[in-house]
PQR file with spaces between the fields and no chain letter, atoms N, CA, C, O and H, PARSE charges and radii, in Angstrom:
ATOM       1  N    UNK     1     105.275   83.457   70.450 -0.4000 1.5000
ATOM       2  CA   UNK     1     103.974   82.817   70.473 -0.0000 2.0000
ATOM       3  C    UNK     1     103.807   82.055   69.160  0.5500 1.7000
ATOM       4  O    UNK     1     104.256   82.627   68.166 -0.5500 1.4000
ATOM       5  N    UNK     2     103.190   80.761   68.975 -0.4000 1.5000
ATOM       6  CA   UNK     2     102.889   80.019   67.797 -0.0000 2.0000
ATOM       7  C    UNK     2     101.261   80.291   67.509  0.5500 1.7000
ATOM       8  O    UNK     2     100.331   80.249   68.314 -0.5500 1.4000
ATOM       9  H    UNK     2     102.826   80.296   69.782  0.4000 1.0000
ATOM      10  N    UNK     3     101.244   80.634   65.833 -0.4000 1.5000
ATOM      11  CA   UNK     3     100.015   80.348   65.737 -0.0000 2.0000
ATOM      12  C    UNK     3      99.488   79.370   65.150  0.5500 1.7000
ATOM      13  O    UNK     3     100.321   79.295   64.247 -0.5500 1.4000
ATOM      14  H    UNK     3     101.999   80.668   65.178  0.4000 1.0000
ATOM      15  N    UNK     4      98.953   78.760   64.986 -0.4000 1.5000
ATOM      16  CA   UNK     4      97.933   77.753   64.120 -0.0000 2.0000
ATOM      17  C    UNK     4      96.347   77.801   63.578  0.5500 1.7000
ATOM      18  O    UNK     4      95.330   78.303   64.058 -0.5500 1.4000
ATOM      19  H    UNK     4      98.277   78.821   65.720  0.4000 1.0000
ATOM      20  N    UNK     5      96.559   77.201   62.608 -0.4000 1.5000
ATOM      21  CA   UNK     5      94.787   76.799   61.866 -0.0000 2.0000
ATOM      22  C    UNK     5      94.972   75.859   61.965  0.5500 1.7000
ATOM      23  O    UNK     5      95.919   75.114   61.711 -0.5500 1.4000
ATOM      24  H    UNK     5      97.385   76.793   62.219  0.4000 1.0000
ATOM      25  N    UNK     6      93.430   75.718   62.635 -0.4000 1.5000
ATOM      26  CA   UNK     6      92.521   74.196   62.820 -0.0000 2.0000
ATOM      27  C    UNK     6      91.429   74.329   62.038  0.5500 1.7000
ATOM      28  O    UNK     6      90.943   75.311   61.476 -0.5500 1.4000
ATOM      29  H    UNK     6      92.662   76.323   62.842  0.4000 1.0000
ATOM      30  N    UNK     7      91.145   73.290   62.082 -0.4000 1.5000
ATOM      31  CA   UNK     7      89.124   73.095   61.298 -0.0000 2.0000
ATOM      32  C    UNK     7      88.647   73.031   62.477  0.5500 1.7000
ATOM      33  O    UNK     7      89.284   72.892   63.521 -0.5500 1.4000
ATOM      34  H    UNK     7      91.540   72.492   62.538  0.4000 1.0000
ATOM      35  N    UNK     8      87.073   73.170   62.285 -0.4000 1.5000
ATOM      36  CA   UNK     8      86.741   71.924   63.619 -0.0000 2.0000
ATOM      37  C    UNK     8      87.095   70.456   63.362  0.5500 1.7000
ATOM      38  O    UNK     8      87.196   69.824   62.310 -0.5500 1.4000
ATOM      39  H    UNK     8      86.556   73.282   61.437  0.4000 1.0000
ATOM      40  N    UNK     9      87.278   70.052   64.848 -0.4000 1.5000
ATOM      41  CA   UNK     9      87.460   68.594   64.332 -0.0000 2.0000
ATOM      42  C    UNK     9      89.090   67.792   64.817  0.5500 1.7000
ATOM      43  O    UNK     9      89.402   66.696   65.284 -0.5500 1.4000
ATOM      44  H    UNK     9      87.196   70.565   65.702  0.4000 1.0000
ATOM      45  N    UNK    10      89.641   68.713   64.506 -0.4000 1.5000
ATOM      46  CA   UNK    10      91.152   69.134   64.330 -0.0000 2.0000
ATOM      47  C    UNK    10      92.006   69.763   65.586  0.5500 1.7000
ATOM      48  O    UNK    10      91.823   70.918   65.969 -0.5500 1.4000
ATOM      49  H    UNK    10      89.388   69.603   64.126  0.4000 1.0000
ATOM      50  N    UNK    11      92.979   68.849   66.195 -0.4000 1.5000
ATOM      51  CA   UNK    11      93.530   69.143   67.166 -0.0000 2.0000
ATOM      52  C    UNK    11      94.962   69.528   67.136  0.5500 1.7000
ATOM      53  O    UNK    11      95.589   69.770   66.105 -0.5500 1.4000
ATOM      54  H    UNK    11      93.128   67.911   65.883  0.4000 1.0000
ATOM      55  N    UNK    12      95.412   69.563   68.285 -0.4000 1.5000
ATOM      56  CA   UNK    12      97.238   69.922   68.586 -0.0000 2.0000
ATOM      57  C    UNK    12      97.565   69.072   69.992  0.5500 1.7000
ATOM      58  O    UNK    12      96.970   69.136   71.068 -0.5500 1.4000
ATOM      59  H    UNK    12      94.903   69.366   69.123  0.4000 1.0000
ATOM      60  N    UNK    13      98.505   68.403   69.679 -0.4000 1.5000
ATOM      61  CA   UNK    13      99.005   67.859   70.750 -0.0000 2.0000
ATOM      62  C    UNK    13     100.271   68.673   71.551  0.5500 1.7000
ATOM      63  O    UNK    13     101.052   69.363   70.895 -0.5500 1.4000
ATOM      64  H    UNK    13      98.987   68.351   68.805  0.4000 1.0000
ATOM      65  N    UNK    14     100.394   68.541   72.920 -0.4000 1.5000
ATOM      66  CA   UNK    14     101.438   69.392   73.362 -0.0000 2.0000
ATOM      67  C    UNK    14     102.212   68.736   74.738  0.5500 1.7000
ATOM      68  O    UNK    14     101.746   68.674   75.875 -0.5500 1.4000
ATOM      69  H    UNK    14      99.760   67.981   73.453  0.4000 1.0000
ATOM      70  N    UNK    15     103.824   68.171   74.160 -0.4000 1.5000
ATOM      71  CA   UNK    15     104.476   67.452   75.074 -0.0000 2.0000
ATOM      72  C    UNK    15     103.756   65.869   75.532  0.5500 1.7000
ATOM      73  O    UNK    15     103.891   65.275   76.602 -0.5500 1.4000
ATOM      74  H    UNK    15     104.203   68.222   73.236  0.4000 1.0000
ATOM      75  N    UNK    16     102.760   65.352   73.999 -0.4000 1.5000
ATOM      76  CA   UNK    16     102.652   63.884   74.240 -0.0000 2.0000
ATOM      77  C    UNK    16     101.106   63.601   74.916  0.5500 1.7000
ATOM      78  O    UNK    16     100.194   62.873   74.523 -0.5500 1.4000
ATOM      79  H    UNK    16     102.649   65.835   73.130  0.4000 1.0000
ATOM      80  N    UNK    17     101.196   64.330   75.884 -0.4000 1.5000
ATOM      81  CA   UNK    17     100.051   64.434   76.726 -0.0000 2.0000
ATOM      82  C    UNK    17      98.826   65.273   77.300  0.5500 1.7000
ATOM      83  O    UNK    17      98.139   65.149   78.313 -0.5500 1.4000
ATOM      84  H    UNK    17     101.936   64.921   76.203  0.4000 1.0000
ATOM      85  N    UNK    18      98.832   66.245   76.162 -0.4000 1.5000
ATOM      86  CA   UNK    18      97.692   67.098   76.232 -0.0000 2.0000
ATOM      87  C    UNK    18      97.533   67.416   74.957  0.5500 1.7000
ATOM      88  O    UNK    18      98.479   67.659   74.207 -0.5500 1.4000
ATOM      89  H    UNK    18      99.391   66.345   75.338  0.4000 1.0000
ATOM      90  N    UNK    19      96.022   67.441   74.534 -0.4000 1.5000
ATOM      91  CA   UNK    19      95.341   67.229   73.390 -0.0000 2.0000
ATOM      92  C    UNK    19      94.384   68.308   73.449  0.5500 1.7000
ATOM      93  O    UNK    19      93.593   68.294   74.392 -0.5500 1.4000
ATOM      94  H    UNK    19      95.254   67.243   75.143  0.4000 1.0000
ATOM      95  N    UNK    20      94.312   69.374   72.481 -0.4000 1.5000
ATOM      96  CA   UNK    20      93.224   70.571   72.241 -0.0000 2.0000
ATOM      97  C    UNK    20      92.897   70.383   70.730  0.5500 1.7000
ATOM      98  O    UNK    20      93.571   70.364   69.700 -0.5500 1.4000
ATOM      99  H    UNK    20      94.955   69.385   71.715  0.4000 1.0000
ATOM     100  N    UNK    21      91.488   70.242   71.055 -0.4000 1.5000
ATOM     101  CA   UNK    21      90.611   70.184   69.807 -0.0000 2.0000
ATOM     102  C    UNK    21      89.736   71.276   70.048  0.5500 1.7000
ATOM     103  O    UNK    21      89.198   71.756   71.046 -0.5500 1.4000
ATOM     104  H    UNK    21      90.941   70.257   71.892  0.4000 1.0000
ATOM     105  N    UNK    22      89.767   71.622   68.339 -0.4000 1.5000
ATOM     106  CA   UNK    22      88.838   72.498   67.981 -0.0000 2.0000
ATOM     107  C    UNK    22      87.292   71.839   67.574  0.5500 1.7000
ATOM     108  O    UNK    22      86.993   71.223   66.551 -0.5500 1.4000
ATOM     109  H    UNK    22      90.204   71.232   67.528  0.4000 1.0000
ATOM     110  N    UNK    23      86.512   72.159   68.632 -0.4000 1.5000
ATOM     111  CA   UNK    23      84.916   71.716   68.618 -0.0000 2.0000
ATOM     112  C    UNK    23      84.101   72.616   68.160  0.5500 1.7000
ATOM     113  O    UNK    23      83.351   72.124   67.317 -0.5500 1.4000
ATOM     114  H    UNK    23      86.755   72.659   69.463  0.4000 1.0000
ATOM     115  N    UNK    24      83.898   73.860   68.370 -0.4000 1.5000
ATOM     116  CA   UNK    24      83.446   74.982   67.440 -0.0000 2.0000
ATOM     117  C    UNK    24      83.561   75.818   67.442  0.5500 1.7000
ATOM     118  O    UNK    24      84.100   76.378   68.397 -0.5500 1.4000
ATOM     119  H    UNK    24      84.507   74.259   69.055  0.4000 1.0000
ATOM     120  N    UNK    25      83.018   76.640   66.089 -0.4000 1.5000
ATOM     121  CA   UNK    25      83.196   77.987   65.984 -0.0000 2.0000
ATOM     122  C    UNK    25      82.197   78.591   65.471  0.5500 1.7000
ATOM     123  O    UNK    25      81.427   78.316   64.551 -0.5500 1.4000
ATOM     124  H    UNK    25      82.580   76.186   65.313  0.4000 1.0000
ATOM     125  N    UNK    26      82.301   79.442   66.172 -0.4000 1.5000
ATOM     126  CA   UNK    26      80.515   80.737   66.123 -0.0000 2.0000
ATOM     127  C    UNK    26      81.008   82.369   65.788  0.5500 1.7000
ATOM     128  O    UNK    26      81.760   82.992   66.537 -0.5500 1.4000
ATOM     129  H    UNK    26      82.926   79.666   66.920  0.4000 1.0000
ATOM     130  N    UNK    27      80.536   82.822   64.749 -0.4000 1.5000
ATOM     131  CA   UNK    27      81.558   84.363   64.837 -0.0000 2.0000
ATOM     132  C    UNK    27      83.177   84.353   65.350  0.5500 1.7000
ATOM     133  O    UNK    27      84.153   83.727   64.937 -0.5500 1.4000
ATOM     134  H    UNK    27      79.925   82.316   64.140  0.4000 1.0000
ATOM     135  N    UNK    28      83.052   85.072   66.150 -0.4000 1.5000
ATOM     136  CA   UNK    28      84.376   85.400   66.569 -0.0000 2.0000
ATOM     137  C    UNK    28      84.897   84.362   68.475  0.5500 1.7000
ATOM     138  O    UNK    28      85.736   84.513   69.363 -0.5500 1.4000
ATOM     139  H    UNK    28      82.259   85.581   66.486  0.4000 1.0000
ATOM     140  N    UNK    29      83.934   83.552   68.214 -0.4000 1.5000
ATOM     141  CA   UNK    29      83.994   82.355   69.126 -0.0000 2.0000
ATOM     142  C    UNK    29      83.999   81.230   68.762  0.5500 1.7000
ATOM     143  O    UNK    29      83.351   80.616   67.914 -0.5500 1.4000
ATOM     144  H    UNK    29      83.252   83.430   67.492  0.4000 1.0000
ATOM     145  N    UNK    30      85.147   80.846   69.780 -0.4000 1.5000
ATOM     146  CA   UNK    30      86.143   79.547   69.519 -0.0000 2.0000
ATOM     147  C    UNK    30      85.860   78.391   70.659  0.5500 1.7000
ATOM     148  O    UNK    30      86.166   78.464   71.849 -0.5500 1.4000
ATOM     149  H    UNK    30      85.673   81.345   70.469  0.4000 1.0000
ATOM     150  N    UNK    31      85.233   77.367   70.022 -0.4000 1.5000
ATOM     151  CA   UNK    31      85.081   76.306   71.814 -0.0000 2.0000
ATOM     152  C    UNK    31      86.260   75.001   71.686  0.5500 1.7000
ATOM     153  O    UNK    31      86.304   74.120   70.827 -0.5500 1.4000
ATOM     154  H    UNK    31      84.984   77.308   69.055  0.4000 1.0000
ATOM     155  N    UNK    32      87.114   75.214   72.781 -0.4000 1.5000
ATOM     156  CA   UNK    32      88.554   74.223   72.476 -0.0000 2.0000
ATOM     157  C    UNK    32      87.842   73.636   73.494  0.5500 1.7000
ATOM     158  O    UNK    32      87.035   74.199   74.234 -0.5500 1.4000
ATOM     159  H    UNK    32      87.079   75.930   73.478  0.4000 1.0000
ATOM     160  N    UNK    33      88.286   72.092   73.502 -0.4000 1.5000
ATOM     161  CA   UNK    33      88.122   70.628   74.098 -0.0000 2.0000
ATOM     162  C    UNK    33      89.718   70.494   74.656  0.5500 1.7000
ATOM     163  O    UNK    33      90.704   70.950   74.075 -0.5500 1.4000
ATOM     164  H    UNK    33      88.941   71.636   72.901  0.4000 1.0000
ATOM     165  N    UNK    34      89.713   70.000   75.506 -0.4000 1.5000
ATOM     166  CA   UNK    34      90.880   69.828   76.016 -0.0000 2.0000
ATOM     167  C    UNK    34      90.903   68.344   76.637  0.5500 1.7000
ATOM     168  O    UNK    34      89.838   67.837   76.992 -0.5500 1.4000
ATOM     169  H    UNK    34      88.912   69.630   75.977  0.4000 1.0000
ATOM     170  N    UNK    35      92.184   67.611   76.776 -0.4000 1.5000
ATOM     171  CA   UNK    35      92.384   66.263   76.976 -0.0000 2.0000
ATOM     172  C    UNK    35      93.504   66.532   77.593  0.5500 1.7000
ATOM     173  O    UNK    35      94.354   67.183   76.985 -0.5500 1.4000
ATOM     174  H    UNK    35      93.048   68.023   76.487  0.4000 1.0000
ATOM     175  N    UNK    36      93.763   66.066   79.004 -0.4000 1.5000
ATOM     176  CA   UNK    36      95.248   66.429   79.709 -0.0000 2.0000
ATOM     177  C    UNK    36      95.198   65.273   80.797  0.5500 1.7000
ATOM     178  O    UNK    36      94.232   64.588   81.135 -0.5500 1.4000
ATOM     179  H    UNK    36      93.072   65.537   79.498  0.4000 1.0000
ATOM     180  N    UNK    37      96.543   65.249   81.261 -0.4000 1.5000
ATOM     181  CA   UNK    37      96.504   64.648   82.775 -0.0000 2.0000
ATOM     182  C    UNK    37      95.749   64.775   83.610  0.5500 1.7000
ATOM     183  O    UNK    37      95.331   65.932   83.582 -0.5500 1.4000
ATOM     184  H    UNK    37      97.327   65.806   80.987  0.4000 1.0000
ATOM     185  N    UNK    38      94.986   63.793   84.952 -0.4000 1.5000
ATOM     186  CA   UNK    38      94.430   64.372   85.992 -0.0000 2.0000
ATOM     187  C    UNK    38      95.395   65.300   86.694  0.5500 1.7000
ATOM     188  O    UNK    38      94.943   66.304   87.244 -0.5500 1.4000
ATOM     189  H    UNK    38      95.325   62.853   84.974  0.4000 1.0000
ATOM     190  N    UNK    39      96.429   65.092   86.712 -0.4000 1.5000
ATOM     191  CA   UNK    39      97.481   65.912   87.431 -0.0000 2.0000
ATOM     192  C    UNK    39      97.815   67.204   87.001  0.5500 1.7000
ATOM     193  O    UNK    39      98.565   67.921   87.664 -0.5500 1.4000
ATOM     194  H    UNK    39      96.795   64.276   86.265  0.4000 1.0000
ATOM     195  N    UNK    40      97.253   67.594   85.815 -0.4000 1.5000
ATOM     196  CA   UNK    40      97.671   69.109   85.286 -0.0000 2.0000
ATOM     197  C    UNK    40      96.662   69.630   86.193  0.5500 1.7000
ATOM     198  O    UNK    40      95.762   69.034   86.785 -0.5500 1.4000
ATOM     199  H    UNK    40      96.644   67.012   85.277  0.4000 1.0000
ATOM     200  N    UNK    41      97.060   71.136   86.186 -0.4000 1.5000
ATOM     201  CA   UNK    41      96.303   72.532   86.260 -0.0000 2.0000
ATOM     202  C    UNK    41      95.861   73.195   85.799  0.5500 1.7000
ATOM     203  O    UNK    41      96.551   74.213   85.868 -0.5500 1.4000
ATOM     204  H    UNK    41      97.791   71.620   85.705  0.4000 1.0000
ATOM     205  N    UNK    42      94.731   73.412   85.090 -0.4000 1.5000
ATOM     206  CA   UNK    42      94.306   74.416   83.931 -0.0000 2.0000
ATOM     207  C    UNK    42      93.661   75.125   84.410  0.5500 1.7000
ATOM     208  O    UNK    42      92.948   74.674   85.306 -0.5500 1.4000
ATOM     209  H    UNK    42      94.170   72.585   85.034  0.4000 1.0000
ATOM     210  N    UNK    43      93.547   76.784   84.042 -0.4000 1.5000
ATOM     211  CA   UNK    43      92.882   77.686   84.625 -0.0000 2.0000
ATOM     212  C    UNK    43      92.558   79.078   83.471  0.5500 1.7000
ATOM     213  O    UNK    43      93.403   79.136   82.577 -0.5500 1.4000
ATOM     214  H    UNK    43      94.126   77.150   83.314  0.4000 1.0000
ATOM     215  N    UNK    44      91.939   79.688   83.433 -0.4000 1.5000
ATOM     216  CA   UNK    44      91.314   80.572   82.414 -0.0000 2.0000
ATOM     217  C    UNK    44      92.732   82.057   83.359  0.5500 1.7000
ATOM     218  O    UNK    44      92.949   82.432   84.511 -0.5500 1.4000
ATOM     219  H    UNK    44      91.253   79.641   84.159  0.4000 1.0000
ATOM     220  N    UNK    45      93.094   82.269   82.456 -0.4000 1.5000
ATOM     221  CA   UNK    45      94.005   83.357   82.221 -0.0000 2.0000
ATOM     222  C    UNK    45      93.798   84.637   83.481  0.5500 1.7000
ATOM     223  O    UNK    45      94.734   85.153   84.091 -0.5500 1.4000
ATOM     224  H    UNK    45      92.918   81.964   81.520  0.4000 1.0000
ATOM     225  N    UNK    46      92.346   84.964   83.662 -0.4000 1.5000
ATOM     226  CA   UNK    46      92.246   86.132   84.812 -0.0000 2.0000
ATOM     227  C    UNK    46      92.162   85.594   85.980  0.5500 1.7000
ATOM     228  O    UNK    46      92.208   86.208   87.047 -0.5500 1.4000
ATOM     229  H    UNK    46      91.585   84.545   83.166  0.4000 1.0000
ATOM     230  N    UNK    47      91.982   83.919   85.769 -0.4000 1.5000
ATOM     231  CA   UNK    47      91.967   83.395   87.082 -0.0000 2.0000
ATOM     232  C    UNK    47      93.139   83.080   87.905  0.5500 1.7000
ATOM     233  O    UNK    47      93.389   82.970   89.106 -0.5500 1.4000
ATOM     234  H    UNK    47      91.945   83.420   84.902  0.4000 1.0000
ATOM     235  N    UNK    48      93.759   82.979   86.793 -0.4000 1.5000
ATOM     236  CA   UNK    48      95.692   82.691   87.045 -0.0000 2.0000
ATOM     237  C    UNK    48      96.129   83.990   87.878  0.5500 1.7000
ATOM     238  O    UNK    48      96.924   83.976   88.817 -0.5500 1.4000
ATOM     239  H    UNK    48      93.556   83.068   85.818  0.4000 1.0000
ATOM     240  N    UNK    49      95.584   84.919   87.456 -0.4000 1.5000
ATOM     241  CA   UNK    49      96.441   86.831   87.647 -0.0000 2.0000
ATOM     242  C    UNK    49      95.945   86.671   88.720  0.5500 1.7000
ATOM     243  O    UNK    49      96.641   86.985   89.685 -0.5500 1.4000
ATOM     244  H    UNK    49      94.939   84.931   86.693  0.4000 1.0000
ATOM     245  N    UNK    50      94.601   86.142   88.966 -0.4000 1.5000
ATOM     246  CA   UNK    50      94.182   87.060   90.262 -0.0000 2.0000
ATOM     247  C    UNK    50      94.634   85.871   91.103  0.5500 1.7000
ATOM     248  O    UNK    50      94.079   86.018   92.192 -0.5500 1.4000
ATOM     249  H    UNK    50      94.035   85.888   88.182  0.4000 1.0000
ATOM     250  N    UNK    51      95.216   85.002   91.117 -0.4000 1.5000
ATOM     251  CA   UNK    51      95.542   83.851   92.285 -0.0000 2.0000
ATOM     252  C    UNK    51      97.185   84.274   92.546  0.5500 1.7000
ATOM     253  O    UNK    51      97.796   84.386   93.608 -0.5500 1.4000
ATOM     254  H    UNK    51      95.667   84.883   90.232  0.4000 1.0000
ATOM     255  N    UNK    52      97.573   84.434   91.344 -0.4000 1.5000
ATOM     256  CA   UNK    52      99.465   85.440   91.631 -0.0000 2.0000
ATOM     257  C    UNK    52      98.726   86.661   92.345  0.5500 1.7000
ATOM     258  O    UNK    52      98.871   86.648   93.568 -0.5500 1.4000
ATOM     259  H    UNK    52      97.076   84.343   90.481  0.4000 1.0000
ATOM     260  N    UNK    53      98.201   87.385   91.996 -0.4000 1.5000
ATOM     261  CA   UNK    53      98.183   88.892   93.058 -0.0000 2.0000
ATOM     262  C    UNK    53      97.566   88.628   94.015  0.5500 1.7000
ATOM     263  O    UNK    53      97.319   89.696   94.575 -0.5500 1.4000
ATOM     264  H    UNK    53      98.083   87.396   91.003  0.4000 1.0000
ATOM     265  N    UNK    54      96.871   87.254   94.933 -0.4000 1.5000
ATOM     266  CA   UNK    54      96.268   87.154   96.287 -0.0000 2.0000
ATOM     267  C    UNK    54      97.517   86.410   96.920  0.5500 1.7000
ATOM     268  O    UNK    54      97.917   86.558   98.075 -0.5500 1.4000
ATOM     269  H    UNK    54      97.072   86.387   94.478  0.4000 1.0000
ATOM     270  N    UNK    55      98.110   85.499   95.850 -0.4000 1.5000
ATOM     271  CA   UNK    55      99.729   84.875   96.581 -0.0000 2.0000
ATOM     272  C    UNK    55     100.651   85.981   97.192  0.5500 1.7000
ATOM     273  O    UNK    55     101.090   86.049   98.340 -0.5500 1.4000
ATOM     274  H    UNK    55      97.784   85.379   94.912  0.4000 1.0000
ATOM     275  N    UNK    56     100.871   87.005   95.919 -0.4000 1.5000
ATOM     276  CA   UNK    56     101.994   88.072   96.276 -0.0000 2.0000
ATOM     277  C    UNK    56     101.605   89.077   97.043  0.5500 1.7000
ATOM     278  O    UNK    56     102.542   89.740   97.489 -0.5500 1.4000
ATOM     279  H    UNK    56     100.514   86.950   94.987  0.4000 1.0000
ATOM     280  N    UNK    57     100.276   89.502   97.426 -0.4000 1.5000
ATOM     281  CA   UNK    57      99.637   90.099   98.734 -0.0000 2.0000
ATOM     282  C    UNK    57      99.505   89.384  100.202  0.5500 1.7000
ATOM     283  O    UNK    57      99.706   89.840  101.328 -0.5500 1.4000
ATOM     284  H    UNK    57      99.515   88.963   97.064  0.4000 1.0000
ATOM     285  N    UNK    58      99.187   88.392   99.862 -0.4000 1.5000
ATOM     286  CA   UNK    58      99.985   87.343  101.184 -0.0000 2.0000
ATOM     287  C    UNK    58     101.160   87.044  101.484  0.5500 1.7000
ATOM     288  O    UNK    58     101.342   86.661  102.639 -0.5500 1.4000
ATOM     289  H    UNK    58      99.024   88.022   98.947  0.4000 1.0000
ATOM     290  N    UNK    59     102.070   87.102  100.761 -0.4000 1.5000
ATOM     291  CA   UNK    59     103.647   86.677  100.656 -0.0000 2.0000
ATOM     292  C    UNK    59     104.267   88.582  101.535  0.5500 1.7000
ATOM     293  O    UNK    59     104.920   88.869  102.538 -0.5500 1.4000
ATOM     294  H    UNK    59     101.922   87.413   99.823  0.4000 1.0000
ATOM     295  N    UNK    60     103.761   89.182  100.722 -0.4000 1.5000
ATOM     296  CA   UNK    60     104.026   90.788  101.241 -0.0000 2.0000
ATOM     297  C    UNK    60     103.592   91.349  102.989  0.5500 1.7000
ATOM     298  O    UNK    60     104.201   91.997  103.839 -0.5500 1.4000
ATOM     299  H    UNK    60     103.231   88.949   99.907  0.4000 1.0000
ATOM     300  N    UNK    61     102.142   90.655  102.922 -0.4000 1.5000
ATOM     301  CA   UNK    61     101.936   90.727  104.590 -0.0000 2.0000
ATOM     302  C    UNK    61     102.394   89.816  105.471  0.5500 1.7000
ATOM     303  O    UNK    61     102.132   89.870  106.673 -0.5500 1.4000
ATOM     304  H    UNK    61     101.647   90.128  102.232  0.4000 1.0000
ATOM     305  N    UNK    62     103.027   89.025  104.992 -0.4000 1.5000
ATOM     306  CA   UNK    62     103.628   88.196  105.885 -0.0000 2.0000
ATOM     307  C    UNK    62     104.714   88.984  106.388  0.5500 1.7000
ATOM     308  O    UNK    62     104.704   89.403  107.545 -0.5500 1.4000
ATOM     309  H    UNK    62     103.240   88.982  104.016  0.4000 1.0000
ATOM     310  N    UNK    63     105.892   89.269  105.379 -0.4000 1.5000
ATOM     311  CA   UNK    63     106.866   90.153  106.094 -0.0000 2.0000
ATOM     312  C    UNK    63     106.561   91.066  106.450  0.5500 1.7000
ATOM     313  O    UNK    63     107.352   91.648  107.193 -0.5500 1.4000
ATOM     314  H    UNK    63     105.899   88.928  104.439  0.4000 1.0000
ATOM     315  N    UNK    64     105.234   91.729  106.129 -0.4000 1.5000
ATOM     316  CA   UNK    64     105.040   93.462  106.842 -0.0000 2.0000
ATOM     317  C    UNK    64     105.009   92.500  108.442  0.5500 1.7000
ATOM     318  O    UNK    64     105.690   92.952  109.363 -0.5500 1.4000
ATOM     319  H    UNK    64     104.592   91.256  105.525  0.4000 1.0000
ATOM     320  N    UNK    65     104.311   91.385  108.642 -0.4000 1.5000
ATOM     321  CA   UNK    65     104.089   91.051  110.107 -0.0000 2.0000
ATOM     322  C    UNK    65     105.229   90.657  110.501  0.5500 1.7000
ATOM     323  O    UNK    65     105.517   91.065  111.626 -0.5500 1.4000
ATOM     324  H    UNK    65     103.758   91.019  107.894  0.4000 1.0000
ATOM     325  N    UNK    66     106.222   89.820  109.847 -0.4000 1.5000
ATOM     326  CA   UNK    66     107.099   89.464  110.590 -0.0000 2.0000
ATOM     327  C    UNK    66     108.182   90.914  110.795  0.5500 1.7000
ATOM     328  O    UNK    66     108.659   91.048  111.922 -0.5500 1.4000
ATOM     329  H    UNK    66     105.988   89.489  108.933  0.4000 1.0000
ATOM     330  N    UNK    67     108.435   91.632  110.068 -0.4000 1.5000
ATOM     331  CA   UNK    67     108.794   92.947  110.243 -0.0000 2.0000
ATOM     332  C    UNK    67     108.090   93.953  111.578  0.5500 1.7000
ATOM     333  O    UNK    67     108.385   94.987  112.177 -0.5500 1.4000
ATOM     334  H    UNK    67     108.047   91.524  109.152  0.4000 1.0000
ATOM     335  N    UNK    68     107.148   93.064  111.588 -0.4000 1.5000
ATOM     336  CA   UNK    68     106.325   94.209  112.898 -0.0000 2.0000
ATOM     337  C    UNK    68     106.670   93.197  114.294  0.5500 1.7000
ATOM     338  O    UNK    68     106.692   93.618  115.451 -0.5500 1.4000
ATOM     339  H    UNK    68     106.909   92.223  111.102  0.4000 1.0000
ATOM     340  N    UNK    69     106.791   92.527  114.096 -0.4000 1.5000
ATOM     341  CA   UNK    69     106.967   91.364  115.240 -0.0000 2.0000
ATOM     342  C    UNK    69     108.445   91.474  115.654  0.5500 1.7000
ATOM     343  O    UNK    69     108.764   91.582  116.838 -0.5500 1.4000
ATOM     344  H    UNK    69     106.773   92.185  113.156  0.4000 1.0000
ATOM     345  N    UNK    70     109.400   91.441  114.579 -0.4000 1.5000
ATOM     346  CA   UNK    70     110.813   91.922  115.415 -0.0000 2.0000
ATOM     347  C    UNK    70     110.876   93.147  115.784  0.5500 1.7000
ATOM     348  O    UNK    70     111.735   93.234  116.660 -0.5500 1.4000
ATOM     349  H    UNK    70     109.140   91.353  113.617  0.4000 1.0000
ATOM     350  N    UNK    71     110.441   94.060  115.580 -0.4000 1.5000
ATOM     351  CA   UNK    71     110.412   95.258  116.043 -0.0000 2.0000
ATOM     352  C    UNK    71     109.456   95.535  117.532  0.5500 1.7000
ATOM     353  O    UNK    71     109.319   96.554  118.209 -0.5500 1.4000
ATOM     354  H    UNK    71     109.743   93.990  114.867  0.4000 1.0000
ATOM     355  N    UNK    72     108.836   94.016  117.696 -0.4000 1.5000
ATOM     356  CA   UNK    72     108.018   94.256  119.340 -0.0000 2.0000
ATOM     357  C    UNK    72     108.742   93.439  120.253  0.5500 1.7000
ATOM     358  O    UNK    72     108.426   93.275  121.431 -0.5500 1.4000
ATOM     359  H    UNK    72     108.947   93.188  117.147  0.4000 1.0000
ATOM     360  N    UNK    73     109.999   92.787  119.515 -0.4000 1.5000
ATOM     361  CA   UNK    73     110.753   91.956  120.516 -0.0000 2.0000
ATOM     362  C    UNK    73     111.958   92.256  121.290  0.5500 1.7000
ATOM     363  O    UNK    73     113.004   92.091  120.663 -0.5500 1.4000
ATOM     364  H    UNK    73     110.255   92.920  118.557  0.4000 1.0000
ATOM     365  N    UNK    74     112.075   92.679  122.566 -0.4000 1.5000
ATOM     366  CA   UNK    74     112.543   93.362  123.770 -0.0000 2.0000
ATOM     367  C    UNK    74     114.169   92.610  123.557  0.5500 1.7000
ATOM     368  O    UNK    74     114.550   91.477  123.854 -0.5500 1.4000
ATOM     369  H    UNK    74     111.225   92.814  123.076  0.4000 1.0000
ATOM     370  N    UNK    75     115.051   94.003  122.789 -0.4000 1.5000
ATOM     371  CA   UNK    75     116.449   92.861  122.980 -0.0000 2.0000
ATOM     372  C    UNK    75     117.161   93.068  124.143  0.5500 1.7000
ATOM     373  O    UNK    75     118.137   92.365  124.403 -0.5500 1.4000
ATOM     374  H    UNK    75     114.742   94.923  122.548  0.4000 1.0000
C-alpha cells in the first residue's frame, strides 16, 4: 500500500487519468474530490464486498440448480 501527504488543495494523479484532490479536512475526516473517466467505476469499499458476495451467491445457485436439473433428467 502507498501512503501520502496532501494539503488541502493538493492532489495525486493515477495512470494519467484520474485525479484525487484533497478538499477537506475536519478532525479525523477527509473529503477527496475525484476526477476520472465517464467510463470508470467507482464504488465505496462495502459496496464493492457486498456486490462480490450477491455475484458469488448467484454464481453458487446457479450450479446448485443446474446440479439439481441433471439429476431430474431421465437417462
Amino acid at each position: 500500500m502507498l501512503y501520502l501527504t496532501r494539503k488541502i488543495g493538493e492532489s495525486v494523479v493515477i495512470n494519467e487519468d484520474i485525479e484525487v484532490t484533497v478538499v477537506d479536512i475536519r478532525g479525523k475526516t477527509i473529503k477527496l474530490g475525484f476526477t476520472f473517466p465517464s467510463d470508470a467505476t467507482v464504488l465505496r469499499r462495502e459496496i464493492y464486498e457486498r456486490i462480490q458476495e450477491e455475484n458469488r451467491a448467484a454464481a453458487a445457485s446457479e450450479a446448485n440448480l443446474a446440479e439439481a436439473m441433471k439429476s431430474k433428467v431421465p437417462e
